[in-house]
mmCIF file of the N, C-alpha and C atoms, coordinates in Angstrom:
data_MODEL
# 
_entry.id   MODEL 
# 
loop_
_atom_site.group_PDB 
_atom_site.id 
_atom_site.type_symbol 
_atom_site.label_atom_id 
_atom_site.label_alt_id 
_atom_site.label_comp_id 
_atom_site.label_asym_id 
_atom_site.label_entity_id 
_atom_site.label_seq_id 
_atom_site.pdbx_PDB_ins_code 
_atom_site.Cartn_x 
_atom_site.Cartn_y 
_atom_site.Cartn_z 
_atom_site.occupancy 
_atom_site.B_iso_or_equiv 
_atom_site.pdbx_formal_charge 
_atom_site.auth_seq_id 
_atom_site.auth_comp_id 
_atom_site.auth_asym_id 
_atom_site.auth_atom_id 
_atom_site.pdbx_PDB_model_num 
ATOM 1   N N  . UNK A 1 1  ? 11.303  -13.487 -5.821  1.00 0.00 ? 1  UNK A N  1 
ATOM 2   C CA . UNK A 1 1  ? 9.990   -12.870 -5.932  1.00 0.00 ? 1  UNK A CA 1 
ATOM 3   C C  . UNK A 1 1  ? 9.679   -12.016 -4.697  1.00 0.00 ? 1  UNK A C  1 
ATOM 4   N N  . UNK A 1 2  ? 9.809   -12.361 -3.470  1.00 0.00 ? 2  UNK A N  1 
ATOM 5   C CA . UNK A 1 2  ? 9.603   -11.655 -2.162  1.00 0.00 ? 2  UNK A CA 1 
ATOM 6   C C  . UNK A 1 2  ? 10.935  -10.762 -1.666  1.00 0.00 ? 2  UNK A C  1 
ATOM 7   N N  . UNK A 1 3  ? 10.750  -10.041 -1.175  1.00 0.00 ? 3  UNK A N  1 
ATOM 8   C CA . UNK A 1 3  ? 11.945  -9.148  -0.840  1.00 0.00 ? 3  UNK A CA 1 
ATOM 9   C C  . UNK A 1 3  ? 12.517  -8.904  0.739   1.00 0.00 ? 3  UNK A C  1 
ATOM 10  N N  . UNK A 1 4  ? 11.321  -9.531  1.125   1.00 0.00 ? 4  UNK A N  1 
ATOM 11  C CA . UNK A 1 4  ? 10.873  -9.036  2.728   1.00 0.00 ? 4  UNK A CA 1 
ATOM 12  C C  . UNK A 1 4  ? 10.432  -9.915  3.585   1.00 0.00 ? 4  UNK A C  1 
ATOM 13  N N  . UNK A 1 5  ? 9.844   -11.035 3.186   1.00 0.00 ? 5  UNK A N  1 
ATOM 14  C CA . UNK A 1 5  ? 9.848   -12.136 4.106   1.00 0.00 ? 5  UNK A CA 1 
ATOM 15  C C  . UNK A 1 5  ? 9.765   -13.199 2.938   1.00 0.00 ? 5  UNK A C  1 
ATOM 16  N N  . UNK A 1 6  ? 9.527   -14.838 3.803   1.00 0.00 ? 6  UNK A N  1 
ATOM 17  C CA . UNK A 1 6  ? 9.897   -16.216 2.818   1.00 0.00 ? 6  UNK A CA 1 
ATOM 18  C C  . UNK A 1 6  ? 8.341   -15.975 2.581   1.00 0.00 ? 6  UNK A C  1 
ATOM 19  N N  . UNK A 1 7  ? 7.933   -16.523 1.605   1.00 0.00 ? 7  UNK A N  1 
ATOM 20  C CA . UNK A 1 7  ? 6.746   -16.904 1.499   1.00 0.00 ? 7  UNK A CA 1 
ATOM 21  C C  . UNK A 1 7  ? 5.941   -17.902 2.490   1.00 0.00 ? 7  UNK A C  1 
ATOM 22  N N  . UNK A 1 8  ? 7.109   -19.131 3.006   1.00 0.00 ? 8  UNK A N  1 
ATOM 23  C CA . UNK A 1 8  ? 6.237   -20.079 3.604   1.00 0.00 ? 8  UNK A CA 1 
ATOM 24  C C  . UNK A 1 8  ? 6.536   -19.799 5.255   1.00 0.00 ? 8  UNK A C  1 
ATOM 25  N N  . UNK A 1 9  ? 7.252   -18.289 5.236   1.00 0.00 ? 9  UNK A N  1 
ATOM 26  C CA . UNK A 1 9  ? 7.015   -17.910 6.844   1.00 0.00 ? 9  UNK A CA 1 
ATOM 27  C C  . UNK A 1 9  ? 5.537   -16.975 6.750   1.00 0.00 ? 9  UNK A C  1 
ATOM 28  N N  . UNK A 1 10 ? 5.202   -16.084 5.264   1.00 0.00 ? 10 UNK A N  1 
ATOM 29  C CA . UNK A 1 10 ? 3.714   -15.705 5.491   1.00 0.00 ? 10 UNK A CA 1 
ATOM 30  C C  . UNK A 1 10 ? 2.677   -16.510 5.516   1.00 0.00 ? 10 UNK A C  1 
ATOM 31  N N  . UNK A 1 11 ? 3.106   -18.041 4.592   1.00 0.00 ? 11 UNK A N  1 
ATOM 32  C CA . UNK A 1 11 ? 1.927   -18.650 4.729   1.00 0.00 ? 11 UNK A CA 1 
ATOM 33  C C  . UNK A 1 11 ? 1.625   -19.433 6.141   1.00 0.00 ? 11 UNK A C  1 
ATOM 34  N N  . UNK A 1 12 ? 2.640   -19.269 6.987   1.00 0.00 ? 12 UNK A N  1 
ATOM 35  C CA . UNK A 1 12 ? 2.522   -20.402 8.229   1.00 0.00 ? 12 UNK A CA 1 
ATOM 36  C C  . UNK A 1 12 ? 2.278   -19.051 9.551   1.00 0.00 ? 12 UNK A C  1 
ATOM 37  N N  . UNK A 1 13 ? 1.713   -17.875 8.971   1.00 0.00 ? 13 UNK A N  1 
ATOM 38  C CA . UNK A 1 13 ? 1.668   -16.807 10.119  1.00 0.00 ? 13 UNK A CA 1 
ATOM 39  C C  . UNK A 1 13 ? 2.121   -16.002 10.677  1.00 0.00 ? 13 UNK A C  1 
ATOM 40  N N  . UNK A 1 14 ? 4.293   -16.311 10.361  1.00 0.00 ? 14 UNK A N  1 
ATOM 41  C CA . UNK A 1 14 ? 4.802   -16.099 11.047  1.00 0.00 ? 14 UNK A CA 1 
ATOM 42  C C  . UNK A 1 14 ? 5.202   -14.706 11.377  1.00 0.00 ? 14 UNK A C  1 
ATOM 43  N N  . UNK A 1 15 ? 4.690   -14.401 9.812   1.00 0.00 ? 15 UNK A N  1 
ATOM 44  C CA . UNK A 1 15 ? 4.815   -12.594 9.756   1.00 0.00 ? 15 UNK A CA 1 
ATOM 45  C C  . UNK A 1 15 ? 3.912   -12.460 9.221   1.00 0.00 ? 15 UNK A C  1 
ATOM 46  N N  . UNK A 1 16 ? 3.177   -11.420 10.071  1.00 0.00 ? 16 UNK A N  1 
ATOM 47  C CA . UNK A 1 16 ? 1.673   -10.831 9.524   1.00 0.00 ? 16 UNK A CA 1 
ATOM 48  C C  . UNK A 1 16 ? 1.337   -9.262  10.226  1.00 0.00 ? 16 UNK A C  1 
ATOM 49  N N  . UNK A 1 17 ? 0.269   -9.134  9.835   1.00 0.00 ? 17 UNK A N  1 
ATOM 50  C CA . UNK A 1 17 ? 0.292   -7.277  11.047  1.00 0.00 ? 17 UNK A CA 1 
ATOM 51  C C  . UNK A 1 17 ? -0.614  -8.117  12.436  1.00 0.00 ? 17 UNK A C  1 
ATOM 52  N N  . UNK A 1 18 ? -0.318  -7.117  13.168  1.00 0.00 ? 18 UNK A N  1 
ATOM 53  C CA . UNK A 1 18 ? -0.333  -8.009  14.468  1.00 0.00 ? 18 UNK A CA 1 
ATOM 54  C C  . UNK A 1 18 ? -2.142  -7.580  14.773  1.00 0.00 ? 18 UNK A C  1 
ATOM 55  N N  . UNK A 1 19 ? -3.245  -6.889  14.281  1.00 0.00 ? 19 UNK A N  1 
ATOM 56  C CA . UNK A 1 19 ? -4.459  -7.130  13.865  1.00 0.00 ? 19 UNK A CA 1 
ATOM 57  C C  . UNK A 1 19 ? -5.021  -8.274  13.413  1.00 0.00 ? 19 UNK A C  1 
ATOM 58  N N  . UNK A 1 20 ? -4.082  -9.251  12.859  1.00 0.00 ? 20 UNK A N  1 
ATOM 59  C CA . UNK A 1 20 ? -4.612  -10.309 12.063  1.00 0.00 ? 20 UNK A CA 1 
ATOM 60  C C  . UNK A 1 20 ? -4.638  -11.315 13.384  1.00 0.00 ? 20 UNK A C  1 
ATOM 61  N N  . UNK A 1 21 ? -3.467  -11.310 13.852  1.00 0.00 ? 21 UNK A N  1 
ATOM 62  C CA . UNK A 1 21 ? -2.662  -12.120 15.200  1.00 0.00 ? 21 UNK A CA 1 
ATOM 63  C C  . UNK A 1 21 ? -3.812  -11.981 16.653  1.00 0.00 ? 21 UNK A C  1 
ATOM 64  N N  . UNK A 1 22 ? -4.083  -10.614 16.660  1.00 0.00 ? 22 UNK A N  1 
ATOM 65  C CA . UNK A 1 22 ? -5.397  -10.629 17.459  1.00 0.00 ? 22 UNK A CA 1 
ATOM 66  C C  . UNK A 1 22 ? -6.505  -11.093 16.885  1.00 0.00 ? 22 UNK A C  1 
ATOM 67  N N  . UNK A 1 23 ? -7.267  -10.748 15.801  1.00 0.00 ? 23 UNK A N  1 
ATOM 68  C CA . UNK A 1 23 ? -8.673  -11.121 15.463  1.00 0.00 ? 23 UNK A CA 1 
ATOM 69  C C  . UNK A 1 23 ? -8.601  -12.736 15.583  1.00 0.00 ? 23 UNK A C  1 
ATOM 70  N N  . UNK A 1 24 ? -7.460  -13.403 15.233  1.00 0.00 ? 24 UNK A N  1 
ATOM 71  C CA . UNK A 1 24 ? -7.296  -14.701 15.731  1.00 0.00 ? 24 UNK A CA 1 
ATOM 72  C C  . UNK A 1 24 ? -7.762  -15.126 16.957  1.00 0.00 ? 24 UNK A C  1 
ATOM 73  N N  . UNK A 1 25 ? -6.850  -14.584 17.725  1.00 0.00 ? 25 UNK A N  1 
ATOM 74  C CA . UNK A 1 25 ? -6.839  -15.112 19.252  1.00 0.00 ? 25 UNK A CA 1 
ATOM 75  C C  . UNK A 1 25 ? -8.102  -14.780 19.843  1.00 0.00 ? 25 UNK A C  1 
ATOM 76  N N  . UNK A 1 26 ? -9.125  -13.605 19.133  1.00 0.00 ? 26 UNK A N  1 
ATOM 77  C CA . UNK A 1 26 ? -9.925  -13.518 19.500  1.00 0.00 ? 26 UNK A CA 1 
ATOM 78  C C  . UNK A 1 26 ? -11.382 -14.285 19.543  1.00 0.00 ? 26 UNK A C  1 
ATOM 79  N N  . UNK A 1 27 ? -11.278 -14.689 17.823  1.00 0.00 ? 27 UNK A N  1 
ATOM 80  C CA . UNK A 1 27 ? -12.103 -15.676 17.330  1.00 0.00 ? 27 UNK A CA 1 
ATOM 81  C C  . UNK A 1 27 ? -11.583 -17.224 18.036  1.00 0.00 ? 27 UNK A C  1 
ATOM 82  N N  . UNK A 1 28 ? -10.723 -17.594 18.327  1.00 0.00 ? 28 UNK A N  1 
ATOM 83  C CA . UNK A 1 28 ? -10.982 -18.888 18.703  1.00 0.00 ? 28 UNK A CA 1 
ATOM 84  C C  . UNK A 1 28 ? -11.017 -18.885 20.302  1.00 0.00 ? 28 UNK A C  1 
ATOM 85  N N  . UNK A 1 29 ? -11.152 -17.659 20.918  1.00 0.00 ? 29 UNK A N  1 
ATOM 86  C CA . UNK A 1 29 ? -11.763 -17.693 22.141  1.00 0.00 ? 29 UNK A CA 1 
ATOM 87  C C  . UNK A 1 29 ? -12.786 -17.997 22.172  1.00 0.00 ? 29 UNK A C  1 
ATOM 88  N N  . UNK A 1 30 ? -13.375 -17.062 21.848  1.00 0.00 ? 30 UNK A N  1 
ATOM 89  C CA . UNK A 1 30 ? -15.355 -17.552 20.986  1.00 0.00 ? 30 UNK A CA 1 
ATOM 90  C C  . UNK A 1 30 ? -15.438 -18.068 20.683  1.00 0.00 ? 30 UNK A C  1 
ATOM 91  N N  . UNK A 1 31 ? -14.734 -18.943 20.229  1.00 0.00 ? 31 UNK A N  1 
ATOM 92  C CA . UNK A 1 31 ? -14.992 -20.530 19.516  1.00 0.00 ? 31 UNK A CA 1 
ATOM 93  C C  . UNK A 1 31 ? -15.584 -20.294 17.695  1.00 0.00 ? 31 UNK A C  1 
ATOM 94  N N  . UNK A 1 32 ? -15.227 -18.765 17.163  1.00 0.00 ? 32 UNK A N  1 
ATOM 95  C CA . UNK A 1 32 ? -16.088 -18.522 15.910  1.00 0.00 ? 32 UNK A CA 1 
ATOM 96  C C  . UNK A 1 32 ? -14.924 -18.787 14.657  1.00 0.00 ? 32 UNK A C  1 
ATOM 97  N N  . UNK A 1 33 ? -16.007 -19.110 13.481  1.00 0.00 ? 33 UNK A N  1 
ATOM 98  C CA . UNK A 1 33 ? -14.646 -19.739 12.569  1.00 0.00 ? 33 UNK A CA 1 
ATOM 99  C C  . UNK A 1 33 ? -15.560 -19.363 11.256  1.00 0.00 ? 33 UNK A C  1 
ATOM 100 N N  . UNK A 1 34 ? -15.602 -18.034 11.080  1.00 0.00 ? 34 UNK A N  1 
ATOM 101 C CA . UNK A 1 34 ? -16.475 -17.244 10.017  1.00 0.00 ? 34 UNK A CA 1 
ATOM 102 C C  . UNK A 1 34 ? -15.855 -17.715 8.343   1.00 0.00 ? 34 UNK A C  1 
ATOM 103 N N  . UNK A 1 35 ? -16.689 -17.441 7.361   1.00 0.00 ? 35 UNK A N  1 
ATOM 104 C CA . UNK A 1 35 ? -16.431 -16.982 6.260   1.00 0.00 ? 35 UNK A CA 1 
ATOM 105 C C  . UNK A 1 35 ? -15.754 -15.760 6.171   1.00 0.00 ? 35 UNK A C  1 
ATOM 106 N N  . UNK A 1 36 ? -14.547 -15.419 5.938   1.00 0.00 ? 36 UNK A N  1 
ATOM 107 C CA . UNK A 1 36 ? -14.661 -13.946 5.715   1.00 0.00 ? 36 UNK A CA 1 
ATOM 108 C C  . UNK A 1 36 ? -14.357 -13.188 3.970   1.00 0.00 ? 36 UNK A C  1 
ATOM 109 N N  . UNK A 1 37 ? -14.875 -12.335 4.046   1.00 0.00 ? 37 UNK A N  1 
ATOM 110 C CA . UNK A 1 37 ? -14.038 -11.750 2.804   1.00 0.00 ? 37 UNK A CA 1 
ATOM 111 C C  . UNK A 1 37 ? -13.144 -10.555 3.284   1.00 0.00 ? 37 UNK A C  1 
ATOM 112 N N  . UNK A 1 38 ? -12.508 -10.003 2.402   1.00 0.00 ? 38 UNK A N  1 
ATOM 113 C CA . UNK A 1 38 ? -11.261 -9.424  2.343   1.00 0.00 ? 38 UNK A CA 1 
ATOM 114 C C  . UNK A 1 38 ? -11.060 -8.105  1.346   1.00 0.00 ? 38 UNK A C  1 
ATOM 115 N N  . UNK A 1 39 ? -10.768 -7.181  2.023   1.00 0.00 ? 39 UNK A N  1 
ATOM 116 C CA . UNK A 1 39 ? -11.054 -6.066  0.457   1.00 0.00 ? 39 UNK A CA 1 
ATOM 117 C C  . UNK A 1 39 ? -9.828  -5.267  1.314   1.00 0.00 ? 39 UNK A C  1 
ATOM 118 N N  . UNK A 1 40 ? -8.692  -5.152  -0.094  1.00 0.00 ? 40 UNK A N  1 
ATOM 119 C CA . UNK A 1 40 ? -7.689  -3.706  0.466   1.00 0.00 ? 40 UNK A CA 1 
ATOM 120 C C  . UNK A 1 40 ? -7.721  -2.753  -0.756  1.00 0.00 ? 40 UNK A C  1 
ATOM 121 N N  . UNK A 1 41 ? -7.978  -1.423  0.201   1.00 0.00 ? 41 UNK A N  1 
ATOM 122 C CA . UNK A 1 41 ? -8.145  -0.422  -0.728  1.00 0.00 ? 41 UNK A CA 1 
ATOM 123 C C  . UNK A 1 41 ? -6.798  0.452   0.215   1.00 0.00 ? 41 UNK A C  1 
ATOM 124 N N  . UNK A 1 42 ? -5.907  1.490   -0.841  1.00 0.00 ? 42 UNK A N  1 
ATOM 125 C CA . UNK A 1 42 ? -5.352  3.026   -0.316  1.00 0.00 ? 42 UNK A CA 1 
ATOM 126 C C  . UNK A 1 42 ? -6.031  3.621   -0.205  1.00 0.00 ? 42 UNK A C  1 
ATOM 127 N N  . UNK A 1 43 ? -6.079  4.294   0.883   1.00 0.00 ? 43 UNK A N  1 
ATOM 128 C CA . UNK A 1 43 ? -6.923  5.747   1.550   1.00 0.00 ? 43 UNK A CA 1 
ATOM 129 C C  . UNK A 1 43 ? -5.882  6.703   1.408   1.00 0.00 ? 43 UNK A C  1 
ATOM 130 N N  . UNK A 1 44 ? -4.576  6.463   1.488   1.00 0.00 ? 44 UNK A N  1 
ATOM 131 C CA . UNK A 1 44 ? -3.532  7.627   0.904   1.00 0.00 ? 44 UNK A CA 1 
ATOM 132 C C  . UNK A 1 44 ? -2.888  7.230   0.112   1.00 0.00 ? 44 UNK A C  1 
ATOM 133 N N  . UNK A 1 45 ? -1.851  8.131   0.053   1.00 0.00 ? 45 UNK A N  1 
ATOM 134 C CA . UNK A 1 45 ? -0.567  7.255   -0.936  1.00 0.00 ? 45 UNK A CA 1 
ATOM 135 C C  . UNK A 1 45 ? 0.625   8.225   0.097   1.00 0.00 ? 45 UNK A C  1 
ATOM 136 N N  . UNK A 1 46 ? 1.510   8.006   -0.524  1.00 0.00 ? 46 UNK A N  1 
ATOM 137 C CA . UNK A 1 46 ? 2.971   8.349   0.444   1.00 0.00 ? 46 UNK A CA 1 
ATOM 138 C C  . UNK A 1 46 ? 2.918   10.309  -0.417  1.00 0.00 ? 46 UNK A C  1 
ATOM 139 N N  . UNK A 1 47 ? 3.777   10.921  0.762   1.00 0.00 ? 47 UNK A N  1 
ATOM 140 C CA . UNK A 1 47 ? 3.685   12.678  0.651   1.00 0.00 ? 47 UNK A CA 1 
ATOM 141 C C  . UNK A 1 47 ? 2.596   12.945  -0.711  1.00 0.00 ? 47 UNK A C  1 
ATOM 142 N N  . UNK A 1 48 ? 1.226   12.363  -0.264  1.00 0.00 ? 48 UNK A N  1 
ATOM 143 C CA . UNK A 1 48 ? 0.292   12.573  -1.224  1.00 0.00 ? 48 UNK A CA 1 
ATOM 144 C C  . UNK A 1 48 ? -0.012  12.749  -2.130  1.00 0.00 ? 48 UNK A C  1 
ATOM 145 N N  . UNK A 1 49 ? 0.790   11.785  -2.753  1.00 0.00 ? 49 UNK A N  1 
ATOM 146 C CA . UNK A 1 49 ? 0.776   11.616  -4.181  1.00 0.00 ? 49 UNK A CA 1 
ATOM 147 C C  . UNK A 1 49 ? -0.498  11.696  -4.964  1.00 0.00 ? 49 UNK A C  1 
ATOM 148 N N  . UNK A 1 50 ? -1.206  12.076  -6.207  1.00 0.00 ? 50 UNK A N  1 
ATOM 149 C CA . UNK A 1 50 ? -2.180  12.067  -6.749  1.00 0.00 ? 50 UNK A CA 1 
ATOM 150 C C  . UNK A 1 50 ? -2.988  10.678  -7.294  1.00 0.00 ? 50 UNK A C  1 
ATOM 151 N N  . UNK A 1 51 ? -1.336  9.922   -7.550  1.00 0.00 ? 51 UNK A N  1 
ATOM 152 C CA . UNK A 1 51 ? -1.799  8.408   -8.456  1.00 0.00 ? 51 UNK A CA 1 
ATOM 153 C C  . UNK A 1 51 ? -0.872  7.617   -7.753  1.00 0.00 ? 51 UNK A C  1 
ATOM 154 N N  . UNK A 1 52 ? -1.168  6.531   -8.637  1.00 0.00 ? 52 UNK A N  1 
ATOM 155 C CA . UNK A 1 52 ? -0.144  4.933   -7.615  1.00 0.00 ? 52 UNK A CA 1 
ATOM 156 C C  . UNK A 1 52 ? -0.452  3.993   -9.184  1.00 0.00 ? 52 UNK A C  1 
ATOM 157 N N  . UNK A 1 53 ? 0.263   3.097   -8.722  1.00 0.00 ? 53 UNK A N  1 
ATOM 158 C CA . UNK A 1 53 ? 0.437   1.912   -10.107 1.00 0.00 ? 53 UNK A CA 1 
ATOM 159 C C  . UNK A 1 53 ? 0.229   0.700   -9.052  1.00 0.00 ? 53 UNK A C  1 
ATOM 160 N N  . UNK A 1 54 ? -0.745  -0.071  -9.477  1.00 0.00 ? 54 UNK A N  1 
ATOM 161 C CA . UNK A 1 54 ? -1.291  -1.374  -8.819  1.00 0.00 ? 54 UNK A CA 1 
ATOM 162 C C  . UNK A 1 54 ? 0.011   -2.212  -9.160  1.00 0.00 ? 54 UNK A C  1 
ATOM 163 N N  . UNK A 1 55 ? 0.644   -3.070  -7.857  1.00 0.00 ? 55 UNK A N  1 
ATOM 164 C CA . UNK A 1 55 ? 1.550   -4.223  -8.596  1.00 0.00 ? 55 UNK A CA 1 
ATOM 165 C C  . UNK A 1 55 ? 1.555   -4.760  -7.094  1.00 0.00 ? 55 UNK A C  1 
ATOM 166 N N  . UNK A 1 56 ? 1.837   -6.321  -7.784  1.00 0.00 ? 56 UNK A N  1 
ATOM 167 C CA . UNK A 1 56 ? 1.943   -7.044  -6.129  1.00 0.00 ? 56 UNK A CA 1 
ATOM 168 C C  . UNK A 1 56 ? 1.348   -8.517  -6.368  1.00 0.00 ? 56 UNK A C  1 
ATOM 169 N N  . UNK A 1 57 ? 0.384   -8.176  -7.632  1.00 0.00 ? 57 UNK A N  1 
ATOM 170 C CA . UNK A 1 57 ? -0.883  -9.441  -7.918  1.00 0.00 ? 57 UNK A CA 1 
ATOM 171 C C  . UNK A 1 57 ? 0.009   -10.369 -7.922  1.00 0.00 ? 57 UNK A C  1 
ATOM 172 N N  . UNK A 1 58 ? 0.478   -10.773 -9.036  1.00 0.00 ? 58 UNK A N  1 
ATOM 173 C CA . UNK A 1 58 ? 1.573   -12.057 -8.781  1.00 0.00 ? 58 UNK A CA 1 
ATOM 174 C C  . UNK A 1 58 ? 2.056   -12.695 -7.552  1.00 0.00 ? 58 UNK A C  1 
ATOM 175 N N  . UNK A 1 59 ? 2.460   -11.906 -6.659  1.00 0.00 ? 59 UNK A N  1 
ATOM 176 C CA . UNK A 1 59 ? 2.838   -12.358 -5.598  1.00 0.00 ? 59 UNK A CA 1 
ATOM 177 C C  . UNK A 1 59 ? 1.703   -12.878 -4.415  1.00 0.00 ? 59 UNK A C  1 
ATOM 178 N N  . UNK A 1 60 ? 0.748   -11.976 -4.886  1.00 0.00 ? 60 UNK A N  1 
ATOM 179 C CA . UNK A 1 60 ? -0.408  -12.130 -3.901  1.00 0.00 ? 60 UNK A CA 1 
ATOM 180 C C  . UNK A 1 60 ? -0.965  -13.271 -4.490  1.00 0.00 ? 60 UNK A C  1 
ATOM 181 N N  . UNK A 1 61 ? -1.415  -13.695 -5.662  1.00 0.00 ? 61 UNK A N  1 
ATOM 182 C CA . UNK A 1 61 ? -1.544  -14.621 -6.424  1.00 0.00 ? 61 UNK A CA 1 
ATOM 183 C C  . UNK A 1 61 ? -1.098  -16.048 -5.850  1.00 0.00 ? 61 UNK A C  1 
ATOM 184 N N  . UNK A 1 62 ? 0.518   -16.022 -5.915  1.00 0.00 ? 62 UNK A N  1 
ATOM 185 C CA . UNK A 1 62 ? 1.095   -17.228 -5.474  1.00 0.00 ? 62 UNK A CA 1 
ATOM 186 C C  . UNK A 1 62 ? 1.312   -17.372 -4.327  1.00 0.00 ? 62 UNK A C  1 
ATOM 187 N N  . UNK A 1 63 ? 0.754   -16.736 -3.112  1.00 0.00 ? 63 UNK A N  1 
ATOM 188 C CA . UNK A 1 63 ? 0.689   -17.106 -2.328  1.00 0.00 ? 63 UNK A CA 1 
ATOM 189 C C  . UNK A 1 63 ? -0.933  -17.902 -1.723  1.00 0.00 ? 63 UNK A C  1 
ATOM 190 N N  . UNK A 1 64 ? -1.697  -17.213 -2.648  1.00 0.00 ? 64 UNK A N  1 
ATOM 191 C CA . UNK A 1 64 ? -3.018  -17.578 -2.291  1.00 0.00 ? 64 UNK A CA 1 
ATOM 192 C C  . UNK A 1 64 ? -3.515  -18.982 -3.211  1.00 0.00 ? 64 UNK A C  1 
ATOM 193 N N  . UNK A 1 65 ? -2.464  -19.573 -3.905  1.00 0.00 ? 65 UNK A N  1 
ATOM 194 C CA . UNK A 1 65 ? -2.379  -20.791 -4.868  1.00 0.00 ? 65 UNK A CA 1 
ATOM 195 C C  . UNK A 1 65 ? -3.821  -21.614 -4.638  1.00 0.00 ? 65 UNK A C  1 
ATOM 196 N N  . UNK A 1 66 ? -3.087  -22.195 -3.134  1.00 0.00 ? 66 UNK A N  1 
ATOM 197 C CA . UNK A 1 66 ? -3.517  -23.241 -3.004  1.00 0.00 ? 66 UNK A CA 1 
ATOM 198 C C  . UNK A 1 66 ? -5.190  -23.309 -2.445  1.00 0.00 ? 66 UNK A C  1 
ATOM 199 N N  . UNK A 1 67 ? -5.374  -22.052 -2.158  1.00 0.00 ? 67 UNK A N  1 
ATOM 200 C CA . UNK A 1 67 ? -6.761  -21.297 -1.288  1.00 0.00 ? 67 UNK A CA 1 
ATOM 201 C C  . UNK A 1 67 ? -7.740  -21.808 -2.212  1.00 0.00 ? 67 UNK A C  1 
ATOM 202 N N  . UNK A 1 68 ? -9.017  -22.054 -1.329  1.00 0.00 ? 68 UNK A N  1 
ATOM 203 C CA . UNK A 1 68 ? -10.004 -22.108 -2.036  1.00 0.00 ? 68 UNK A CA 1 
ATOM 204 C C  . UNK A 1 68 ? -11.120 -20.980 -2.329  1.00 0.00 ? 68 UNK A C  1 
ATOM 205 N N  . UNK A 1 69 ? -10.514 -19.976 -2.621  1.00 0.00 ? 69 UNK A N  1 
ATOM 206 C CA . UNK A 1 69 ? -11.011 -18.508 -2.924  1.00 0.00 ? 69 UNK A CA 1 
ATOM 207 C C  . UNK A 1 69 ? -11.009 -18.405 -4.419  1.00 0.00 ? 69 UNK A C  1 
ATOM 208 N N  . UNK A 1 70 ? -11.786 -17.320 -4.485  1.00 0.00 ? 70 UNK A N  1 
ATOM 209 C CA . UNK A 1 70 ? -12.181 -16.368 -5.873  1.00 0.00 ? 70 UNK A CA 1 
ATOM 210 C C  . UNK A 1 70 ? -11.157 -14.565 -5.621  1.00 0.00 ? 70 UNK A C  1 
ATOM 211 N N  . UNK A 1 71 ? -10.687 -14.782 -6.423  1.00 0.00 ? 71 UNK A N  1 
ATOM 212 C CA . UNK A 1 71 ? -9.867  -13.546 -6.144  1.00 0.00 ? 71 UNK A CA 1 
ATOM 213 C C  . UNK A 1 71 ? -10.234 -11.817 -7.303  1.00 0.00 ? 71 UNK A C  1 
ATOM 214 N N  . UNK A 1 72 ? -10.914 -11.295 -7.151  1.00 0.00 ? 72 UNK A N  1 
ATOM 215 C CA . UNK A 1 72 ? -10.601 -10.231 -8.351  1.00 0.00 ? 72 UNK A CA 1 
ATOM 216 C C  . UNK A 1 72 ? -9.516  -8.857  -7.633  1.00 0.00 ? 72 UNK A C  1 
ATOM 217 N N  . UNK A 1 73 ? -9.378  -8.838  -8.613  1.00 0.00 ? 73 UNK A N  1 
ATOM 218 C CA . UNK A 1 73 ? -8.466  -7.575  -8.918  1.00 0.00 ? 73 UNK A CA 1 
ATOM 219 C C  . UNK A 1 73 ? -8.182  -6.568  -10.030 1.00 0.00 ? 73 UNK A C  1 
ATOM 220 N N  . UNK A 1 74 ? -7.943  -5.494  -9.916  1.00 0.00 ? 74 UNK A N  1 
ATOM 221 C CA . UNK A 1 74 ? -7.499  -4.312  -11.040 1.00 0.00 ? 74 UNK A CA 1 
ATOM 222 C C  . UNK A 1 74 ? -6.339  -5.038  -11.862 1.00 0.00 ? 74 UNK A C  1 
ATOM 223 N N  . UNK A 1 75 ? -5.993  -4.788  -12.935 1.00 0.00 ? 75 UNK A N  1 
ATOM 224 C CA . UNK A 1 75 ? -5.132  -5.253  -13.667 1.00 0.00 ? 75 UNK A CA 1 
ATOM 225 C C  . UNK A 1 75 ? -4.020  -5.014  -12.816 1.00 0.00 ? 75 UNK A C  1 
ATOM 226 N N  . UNK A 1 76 ? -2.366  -5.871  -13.345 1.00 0.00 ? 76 UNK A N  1 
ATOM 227 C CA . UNK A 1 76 ? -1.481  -5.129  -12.645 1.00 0.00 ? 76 UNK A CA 1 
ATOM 228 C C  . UNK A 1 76 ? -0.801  -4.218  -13.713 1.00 0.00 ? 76 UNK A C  1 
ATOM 229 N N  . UNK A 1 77 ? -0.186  -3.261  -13.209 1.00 0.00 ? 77 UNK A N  1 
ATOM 230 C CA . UNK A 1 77 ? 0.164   -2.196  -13.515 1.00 0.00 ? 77 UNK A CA 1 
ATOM 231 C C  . UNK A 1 77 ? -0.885  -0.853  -13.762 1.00 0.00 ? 77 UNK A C  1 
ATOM 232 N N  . UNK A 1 78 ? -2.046  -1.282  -13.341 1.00 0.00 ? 78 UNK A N  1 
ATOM 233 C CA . UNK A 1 78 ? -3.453  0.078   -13.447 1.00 0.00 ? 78 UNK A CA 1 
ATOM 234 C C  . UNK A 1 78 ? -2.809  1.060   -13.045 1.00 0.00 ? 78 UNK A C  1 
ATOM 235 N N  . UNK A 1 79 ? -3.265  2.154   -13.242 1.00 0.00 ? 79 UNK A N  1 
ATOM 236 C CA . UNK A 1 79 ? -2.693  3.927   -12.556 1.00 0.00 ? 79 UNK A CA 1 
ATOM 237 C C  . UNK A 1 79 ? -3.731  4.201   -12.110 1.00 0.00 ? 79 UNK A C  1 
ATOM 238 N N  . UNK A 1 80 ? -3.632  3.967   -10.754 1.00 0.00 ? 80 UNK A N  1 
ATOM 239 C CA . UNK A 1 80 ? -5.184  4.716   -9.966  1.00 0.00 ? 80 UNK A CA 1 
ATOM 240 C C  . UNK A 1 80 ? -4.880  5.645   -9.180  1.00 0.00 ? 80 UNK A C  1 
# 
């Protein structure tokens, strides 16, 4: 299913963008331990393409199993 990392090295941190790795270190300096929500949108696409095909849910899906979140999303395979 993953191509690019294990799943239970994303779920344990070990690979992430290194934004995430700071807002961490930052919040538990402060001692803060927020609710957050989460929204990813494209602002481009690659040599500017006009459209894109949503896919990924599944994976994003099973990784977020066990979470106690509400998840929506575009169908997969949408053409946006």
């Amino acid at each position: 299913m993953f191509h690019t990392a294990d799943p239970d090295d994303i779920l344990k941190g070990r690979v992430t963008d290194v934004y995430f790795s700071r807002t961490l270190k930052i919040l538990r300096a402060k001692g803060v331990n927020p609710s957050v929500k989460a929204e990813f949108i494209a602002k481009s696409l690659p040599d500017n393409w006009p459209w894109a095909v949503f896919a990924g849910l599944e994976e994003a899906m099973y990784l977020m199993k066990h979470l106690p979140i509400r998840l929506r999303a575009m169908r997969e395979g949408t053409v946006f």
